[in-house]
PyMOL Python script that loads the backbone (N, CA, C, O; Angstrom):
from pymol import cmd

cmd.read_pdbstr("""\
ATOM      1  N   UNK A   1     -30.984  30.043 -18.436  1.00  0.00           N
ATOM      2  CA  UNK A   1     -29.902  30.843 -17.940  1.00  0.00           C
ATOM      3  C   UNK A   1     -29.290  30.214 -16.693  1.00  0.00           C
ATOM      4  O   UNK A   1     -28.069  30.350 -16.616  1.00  0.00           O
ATOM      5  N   UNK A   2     -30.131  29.281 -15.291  1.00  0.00           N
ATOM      6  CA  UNK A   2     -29.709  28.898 -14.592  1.00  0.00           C
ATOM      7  C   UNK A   2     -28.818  28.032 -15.079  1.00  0.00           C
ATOM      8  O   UNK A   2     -27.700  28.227 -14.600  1.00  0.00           O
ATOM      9  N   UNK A   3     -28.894  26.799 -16.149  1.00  0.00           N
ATOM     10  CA  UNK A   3     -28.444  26.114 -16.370  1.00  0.00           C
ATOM     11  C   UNK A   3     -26.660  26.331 -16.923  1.00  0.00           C
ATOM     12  O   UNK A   3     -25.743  25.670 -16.436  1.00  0.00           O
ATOM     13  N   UNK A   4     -26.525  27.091 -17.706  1.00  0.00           N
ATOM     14  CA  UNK A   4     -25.318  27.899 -18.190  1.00  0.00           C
ATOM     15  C   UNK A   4     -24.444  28.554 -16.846  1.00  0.00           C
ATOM     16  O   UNK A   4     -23.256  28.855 -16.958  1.00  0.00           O
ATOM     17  N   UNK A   5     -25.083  28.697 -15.785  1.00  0.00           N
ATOM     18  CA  UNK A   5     -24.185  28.798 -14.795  1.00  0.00           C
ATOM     19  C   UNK A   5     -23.305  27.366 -14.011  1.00  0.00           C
ATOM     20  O   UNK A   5     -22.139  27.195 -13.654  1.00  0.00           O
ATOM     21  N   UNK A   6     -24.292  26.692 -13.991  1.00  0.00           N
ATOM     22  CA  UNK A   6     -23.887  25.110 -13.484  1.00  0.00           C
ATOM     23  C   UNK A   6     -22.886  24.537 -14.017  1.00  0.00           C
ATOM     24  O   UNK A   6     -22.238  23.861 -13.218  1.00  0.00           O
ATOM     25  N   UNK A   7     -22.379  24.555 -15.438  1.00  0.00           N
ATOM     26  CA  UNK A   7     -21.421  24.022 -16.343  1.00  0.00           C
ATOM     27  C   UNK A   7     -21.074  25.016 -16.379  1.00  0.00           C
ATOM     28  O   UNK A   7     -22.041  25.231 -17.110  1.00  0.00           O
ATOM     29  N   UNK A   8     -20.488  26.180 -16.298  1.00  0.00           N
ATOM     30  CA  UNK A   8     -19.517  27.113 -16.320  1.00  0.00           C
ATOM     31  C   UNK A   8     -18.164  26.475 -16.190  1.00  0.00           C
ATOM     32  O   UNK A   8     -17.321  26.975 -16.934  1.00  0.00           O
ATOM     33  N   UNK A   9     -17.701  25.366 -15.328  1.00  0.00           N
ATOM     34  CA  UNK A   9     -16.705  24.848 -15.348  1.00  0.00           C
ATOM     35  C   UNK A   9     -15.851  24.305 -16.102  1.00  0.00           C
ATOM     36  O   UNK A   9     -16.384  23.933 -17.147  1.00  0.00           O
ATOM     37  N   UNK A  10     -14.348  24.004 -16.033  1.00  0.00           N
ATOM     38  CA  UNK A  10     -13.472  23.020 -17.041  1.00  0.00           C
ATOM     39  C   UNK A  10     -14.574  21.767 -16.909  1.00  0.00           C
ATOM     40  O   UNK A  10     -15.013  21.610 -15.770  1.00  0.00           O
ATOM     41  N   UNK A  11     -15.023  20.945 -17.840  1.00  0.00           N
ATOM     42  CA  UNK A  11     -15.792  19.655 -17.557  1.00  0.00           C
ATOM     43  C   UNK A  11     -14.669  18.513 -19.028  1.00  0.00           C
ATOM     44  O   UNK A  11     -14.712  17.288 -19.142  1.00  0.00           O
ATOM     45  N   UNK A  12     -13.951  19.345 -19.758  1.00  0.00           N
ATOM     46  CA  UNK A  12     -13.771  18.301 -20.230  1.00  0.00           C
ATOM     47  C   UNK A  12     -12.195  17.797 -20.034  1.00  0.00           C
ATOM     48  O   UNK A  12     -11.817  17.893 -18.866  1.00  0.00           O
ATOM     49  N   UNK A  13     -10.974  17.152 -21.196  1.00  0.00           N
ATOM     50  CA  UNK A  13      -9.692  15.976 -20.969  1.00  0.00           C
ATOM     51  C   UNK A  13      -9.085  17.695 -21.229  1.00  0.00           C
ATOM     52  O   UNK A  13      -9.576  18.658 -21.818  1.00  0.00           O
ATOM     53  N   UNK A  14      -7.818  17.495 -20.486  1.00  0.00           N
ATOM     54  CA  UNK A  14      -6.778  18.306 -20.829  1.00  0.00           C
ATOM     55  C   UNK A  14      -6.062  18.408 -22.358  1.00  0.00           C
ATOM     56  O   UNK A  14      -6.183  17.348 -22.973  1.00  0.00           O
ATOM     57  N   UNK A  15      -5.440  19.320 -22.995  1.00  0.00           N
ATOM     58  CA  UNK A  15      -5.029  19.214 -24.336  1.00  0.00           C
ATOM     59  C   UNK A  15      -4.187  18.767 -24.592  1.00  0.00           C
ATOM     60  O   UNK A  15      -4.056  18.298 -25.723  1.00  0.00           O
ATOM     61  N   UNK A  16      -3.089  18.690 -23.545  1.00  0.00           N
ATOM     62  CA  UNK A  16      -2.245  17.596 -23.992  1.00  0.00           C
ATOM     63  C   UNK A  16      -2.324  16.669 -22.638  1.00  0.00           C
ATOM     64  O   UNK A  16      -2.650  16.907 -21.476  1.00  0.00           O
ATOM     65  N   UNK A  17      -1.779  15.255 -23.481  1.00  0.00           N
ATOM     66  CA  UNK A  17      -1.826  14.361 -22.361  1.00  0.00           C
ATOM     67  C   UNK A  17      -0.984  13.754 -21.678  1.00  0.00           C
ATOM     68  O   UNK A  17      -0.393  13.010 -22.460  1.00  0.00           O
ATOM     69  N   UNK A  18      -0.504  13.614 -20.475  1.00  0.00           N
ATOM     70  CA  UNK A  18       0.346  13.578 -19.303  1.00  0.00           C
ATOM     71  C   UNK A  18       1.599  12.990 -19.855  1.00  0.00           C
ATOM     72  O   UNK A  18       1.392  11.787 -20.010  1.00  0.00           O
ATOM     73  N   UNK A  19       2.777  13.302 -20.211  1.00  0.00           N
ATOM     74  CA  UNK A  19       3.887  12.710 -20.788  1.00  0.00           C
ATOM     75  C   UNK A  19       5.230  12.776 -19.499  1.00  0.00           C
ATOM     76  O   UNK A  19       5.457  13.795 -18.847  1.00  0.00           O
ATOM     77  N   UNK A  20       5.991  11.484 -19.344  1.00  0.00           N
ATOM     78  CA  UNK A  20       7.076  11.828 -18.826  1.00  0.00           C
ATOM     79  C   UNK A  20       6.654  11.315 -17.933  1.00  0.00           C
ATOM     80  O   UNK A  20       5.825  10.408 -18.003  1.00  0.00           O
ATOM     81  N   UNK A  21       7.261  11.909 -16.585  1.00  0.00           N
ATOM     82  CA  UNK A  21       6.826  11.297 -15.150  1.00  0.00           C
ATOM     83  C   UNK A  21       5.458  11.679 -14.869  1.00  0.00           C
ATOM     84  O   UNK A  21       5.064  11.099 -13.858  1.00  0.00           O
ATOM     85  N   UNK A  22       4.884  12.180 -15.209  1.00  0.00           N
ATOM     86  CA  UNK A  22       2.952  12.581 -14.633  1.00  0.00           C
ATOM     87  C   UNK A  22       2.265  11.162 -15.790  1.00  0.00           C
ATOM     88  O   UNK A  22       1.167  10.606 -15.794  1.00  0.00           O
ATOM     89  N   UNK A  23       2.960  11.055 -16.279  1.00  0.00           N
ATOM     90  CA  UNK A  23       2.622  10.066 -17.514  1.00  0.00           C
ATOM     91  C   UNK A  23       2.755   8.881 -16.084  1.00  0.00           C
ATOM     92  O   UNK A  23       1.916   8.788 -15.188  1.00  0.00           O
ATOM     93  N   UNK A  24       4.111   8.020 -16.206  1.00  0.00           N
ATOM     94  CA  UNK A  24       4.657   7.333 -15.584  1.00  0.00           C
ATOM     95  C   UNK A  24       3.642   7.284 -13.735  1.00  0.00           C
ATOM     96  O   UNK A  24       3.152   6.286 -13.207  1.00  0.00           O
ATOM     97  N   UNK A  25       3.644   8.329 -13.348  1.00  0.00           N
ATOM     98  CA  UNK A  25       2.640   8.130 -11.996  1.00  0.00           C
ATOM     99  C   UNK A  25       1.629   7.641 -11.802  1.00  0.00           C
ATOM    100  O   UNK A  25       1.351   6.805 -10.942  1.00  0.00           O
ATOM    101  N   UNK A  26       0.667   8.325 -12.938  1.00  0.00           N
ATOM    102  CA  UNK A  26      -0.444   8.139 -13.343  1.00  0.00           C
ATOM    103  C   UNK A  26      -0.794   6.468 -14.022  1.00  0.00           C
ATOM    104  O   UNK A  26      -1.969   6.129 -14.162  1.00  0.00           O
ATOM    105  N   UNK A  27      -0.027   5.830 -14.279  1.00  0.00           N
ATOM    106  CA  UNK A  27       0.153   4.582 -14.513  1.00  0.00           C
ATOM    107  C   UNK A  27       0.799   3.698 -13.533  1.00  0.00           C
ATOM    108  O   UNK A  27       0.679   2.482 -13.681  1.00  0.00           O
ATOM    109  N   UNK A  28       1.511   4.204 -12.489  1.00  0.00           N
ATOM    110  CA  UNK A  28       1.422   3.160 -11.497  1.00  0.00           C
ATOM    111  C   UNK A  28       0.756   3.175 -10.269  1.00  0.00           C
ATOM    112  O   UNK A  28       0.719   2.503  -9.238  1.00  0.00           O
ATOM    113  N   UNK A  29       0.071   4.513 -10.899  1.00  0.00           N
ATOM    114  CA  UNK A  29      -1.369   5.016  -9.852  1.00  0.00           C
ATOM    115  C   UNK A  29      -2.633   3.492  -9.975  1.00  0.00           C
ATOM    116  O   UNK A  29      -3.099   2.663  -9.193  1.00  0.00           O
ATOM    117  N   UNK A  30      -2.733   3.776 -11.238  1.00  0.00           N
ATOM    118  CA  UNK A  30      -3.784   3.005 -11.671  1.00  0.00           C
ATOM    119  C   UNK A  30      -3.324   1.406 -11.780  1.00  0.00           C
ATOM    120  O   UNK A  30      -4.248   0.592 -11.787  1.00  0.00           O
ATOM    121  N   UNK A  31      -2.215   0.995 -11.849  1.00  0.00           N
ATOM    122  CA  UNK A  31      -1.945  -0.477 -11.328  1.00  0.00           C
ATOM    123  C   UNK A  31      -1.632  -0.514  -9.807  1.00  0.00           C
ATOM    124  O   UNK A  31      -1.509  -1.646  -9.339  1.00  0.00           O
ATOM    125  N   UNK A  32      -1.524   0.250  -9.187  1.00  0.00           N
ATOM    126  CA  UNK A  32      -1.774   0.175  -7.494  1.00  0.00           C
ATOM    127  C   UNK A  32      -3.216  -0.118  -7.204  1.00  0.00           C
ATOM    128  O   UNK A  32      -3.361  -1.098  -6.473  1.00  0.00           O
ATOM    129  N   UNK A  33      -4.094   0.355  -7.508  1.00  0.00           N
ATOM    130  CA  UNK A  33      -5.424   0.786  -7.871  1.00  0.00           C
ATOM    131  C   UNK A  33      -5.964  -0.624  -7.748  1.00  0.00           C
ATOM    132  O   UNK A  33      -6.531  -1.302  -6.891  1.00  0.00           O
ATOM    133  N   UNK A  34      -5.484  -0.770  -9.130  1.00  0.00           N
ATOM    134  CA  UNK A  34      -6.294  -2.368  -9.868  1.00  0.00           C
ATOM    135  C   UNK A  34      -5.638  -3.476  -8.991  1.00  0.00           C
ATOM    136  O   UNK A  34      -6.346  -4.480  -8.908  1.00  0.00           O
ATOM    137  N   UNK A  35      -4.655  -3.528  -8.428  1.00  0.00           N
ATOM    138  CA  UNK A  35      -3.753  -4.205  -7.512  1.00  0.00           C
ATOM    139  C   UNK A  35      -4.527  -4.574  -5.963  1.00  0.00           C
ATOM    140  O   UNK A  35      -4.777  -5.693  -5.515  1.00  0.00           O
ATOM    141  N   UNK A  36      -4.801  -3.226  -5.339  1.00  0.00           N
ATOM    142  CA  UNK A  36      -5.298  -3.278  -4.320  1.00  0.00           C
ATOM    143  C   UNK A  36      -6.915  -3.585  -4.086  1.00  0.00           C
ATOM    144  O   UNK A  36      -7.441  -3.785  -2.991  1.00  0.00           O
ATOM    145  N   UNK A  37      -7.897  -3.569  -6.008  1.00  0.00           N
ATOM    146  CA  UNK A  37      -9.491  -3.630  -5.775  1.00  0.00           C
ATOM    147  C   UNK A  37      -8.974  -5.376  -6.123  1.00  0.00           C
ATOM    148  O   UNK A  37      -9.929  -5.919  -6.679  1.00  0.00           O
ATOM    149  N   UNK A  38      -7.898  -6.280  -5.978  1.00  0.00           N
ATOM    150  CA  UNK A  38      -7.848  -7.654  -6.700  1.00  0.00           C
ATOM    151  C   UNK A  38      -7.649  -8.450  -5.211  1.00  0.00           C
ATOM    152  O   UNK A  38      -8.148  -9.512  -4.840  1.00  0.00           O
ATOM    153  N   UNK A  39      -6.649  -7.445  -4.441  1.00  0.00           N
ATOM    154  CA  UNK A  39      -6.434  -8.171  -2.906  1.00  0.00           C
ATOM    155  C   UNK A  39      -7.461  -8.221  -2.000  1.00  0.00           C
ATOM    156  O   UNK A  39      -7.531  -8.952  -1.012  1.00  0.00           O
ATOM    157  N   UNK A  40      -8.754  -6.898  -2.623  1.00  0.00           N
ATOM    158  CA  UNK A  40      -9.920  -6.528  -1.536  1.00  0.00           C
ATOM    159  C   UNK A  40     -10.409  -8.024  -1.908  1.00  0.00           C
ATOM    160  O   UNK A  40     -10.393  -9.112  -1.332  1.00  0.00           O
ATOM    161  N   UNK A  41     -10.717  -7.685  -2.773  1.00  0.00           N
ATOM    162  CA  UNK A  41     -11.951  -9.156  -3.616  1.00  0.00           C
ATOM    163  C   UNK A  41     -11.202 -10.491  -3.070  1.00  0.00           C
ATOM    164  O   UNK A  41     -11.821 -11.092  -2.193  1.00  0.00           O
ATOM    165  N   UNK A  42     -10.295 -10.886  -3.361  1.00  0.00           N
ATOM    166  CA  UNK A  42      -9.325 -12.055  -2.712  1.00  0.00           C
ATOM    167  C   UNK A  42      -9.921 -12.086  -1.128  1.00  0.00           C
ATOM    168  O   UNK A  42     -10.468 -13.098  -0.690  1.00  0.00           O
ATOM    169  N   UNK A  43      -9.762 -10.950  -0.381  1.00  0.00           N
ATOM    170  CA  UNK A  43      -9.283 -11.206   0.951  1.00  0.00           C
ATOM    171  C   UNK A  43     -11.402 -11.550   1.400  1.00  0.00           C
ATOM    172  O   UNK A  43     -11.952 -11.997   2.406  1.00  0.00           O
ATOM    173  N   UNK A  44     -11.801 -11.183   0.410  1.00  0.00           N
ATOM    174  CA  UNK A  44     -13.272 -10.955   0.679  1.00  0.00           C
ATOM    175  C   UNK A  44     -14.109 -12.665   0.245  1.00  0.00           C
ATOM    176  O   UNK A  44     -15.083 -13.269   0.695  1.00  0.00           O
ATOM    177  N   UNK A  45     -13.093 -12.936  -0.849  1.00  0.00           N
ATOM    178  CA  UNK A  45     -13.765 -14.332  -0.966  1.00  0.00           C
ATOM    179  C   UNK A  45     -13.160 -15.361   0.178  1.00  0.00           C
ATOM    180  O   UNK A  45     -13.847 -16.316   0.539  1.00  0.00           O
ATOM    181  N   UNK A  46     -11.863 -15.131   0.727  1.00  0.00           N
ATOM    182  CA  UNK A  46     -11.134 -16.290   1.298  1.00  0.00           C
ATOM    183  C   UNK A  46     -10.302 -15.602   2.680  1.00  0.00           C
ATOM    184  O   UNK A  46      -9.092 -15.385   2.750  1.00  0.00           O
ATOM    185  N   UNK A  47     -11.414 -15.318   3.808  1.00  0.00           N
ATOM    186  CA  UNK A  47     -11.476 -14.865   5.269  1.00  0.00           C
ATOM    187  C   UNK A  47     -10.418 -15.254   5.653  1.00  0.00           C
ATOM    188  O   UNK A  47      -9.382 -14.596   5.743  1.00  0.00           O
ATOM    189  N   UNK A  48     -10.629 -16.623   5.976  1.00  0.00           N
ATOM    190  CA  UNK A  48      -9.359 -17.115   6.478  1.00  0.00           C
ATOM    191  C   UNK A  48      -8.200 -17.655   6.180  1.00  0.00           C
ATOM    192  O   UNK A  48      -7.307 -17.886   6.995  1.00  0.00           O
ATOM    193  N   UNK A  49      -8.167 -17.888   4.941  1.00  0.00           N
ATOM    194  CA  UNK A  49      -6.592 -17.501   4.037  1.00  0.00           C
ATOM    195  C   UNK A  49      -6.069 -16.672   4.329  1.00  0.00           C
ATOM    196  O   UNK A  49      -4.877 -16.554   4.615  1.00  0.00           O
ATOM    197  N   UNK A  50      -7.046 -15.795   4.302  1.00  0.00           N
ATOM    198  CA  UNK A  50      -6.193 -14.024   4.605  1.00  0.00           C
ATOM    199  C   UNK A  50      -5.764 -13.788   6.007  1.00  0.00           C
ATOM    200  O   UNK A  50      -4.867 -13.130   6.535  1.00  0.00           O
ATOM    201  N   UNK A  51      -6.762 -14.588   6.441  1.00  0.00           N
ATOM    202  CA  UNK A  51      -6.332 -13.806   8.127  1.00  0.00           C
ATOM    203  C   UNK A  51      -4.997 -15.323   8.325  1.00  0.00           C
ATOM    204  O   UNK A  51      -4.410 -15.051   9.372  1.00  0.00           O
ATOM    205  N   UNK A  52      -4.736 -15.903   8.075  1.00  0.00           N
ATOM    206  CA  UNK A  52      -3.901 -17.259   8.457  1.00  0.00           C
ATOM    207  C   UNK A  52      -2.543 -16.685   7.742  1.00  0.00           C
ATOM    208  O   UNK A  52      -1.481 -16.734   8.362  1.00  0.00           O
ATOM    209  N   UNK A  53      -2.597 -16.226   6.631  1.00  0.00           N
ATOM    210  CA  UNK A  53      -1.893 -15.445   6.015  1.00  0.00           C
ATOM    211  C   UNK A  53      -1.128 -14.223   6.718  1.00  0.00           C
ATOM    212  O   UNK A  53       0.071 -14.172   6.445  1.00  0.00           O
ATOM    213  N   UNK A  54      -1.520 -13.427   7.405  1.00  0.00           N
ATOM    214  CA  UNK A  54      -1.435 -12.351   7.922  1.00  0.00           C
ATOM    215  C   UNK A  54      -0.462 -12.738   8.872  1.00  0.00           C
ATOM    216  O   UNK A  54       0.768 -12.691   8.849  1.00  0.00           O
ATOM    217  N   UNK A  55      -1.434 -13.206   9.871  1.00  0.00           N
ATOM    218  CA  UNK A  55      -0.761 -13.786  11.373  1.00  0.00           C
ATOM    219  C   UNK A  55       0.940 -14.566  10.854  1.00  0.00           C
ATOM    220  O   UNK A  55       2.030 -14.401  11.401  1.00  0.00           O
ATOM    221  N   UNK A  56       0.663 -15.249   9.866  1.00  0.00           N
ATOM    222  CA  UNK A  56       2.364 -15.861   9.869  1.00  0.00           C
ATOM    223  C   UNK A  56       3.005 -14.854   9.529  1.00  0.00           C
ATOM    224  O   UNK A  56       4.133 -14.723  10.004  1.00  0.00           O
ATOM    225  N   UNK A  57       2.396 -13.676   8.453  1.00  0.00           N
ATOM    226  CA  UNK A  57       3.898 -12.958   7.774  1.00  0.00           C
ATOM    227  C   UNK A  57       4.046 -12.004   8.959  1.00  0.00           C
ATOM    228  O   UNK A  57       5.240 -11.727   9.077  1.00  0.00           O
ATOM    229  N   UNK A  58       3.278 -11.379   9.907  1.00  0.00           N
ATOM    230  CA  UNK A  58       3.242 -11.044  11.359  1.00  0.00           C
ATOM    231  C   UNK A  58       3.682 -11.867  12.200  1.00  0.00           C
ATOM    232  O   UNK A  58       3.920 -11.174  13.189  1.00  0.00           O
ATOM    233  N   UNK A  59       4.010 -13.193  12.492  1.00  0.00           N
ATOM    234  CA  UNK A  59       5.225 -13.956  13.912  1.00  0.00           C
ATOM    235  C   UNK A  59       6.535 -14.035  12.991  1.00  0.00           C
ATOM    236  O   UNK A  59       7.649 -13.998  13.512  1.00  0.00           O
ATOM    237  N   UNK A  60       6.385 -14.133  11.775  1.00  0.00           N
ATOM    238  CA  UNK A  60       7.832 -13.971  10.935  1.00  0.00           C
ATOM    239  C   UNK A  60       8.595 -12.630  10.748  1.00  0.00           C
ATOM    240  O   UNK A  60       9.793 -12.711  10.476  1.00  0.00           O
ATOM    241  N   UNK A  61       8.122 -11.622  10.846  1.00  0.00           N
ATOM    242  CA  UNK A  61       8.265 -10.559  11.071  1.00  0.00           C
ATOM    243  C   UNK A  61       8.421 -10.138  12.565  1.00  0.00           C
ATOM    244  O   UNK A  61       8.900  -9.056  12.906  1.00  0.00           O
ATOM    245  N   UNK A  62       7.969 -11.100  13.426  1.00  0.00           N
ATOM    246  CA  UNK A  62       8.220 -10.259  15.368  1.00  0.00           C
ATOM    247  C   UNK A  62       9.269 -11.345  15.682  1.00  0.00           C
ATOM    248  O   UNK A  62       9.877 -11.195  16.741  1.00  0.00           O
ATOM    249  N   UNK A  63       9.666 -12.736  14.694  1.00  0.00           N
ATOM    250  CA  UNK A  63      10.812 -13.398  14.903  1.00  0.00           C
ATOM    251  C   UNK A  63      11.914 -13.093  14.803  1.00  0.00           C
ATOM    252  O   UNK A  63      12.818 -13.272  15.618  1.00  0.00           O
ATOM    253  N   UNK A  64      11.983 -12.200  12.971  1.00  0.00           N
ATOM    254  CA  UNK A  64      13.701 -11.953  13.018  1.00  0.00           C
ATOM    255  C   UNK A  64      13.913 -10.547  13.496  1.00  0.00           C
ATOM    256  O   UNK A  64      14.960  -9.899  13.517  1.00  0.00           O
ATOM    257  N   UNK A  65      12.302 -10.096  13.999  1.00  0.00           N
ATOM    258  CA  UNK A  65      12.833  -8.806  14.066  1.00  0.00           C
ATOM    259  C   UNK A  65      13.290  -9.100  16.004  1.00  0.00           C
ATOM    260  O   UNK A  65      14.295  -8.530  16.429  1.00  0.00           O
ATOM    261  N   UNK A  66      12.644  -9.789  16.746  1.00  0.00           N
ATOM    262  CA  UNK A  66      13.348 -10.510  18.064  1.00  0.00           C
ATOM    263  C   UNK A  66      14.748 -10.786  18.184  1.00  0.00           C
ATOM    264  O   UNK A  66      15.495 -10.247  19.000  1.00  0.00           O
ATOM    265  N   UNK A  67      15.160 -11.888  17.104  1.00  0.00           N
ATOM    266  CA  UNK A  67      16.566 -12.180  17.021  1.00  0.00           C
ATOM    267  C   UNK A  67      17.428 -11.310  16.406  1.00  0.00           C
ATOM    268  O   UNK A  67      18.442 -11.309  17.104  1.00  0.00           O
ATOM    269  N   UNK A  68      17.600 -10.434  15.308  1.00  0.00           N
ATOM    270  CA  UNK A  68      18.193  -9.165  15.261  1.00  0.00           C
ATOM    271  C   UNK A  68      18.279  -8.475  16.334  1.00  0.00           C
ATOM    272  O   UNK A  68      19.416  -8.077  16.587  1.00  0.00           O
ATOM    273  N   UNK A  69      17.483  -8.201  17.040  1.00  0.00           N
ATOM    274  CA  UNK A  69      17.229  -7.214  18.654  1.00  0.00           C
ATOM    275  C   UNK A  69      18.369  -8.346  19.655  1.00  0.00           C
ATOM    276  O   UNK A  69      19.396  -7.992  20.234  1.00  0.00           O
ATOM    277  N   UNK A  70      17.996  -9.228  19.623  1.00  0.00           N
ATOM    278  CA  UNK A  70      18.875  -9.819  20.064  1.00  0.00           C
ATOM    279  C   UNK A  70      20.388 -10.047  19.987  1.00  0.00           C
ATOM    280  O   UNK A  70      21.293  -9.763  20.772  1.00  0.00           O
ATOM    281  N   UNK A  71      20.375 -10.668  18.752  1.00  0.00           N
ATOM    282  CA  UNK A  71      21.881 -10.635  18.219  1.00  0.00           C
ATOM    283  C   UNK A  71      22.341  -9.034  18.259  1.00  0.00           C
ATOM    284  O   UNK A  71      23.395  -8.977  17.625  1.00  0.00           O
ATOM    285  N   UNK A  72      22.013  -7.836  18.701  1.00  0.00           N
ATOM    286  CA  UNK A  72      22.484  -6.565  18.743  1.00  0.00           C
ATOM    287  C   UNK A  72      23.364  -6.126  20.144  1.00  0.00           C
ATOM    288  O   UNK A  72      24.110  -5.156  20.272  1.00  0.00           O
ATOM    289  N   UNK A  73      22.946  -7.392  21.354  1.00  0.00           N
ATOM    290  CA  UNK A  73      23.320  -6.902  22.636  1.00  0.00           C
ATOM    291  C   UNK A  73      24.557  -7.172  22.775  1.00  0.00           C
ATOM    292  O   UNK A  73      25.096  -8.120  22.203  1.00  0.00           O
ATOM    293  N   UNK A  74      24.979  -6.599  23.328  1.00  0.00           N
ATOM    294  CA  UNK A  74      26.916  -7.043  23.946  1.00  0.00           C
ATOM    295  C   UNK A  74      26.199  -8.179  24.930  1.00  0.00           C
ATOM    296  O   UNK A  74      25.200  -7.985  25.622  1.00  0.00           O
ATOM    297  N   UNK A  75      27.195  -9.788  24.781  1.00  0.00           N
ATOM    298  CA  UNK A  75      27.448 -10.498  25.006  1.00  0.00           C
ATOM    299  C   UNK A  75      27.978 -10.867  26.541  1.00  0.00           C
ATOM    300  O   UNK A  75      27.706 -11.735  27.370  1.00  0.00           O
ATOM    301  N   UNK A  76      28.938  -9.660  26.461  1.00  0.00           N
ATOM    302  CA  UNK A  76      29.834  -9.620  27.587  1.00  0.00           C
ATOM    303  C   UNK A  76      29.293  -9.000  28.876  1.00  0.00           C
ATOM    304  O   UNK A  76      29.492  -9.618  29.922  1.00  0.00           O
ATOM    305  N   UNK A  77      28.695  -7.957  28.905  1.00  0.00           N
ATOM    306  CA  UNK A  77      28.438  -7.238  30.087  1.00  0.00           C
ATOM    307  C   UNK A  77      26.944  -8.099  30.338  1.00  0.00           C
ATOM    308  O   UNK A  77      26.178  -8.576  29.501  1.00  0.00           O
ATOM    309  N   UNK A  78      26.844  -8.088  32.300  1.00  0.00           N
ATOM    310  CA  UNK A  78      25.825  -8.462  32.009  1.00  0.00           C
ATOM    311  C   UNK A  78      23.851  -7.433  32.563  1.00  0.00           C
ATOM    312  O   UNK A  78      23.571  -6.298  32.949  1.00  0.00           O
ATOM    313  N   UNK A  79      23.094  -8.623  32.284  1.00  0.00           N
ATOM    314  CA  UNK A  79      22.626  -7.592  32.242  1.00  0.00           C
ATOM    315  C   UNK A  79      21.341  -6.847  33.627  1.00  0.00           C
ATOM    316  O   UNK A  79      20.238  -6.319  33.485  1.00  0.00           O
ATOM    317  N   UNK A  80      21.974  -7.078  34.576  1.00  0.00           N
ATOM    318  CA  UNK A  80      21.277  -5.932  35.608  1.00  0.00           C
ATOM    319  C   UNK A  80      23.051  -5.182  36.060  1.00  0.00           C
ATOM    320  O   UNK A  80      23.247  -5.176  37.275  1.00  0.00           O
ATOM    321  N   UNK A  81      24.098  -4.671  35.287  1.00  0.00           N
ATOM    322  CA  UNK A  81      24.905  -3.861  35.342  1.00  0.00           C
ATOM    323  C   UNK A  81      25.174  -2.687  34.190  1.00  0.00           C
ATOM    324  O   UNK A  81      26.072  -1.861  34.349  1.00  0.00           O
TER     325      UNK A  81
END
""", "prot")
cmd.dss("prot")
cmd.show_as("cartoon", "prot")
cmd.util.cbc("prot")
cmd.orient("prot")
């Protein structure tokens, strides 16, 4: 009798199966998934690929984002006025 309380729950697949966009999510759920356990393993065999990796797409990223910031200032006025 204890036992019949324990599984009282939904335990098994829904009756119908996810169509449409829950369909569609659920599938780029699971290639995000498989995506991100392929970059762990990558970044886990090859330390410093990854970290050498990182650091450039990080100074390439604080470069144009510098010169955009830059190229944004007025030219003309200067600047302790």
């Amino acid at each position: 009798m204890a036992k019949d309380a324990l599984t009282a729950g939904f335990t098994g697949t829904p009756v119908e199966p996810p169509t449409g966009v829950r369909k569609m999510a659920k599938t780029a759920t699971d290639a995000a998934r498989r995506e991100a356990n392929v970059v762990a393993a990558a970044v886990a065999d090859h330390p410093r690929t990854a970290s050498g990796l990182l650091l450039t797409v990080g100074a390439l990223a604080f470069a144009i984002g510098f010169v955009i910031g830059r190229s944004s200032i007025d030219g003309e006025r200067g600047y302790w006025r």
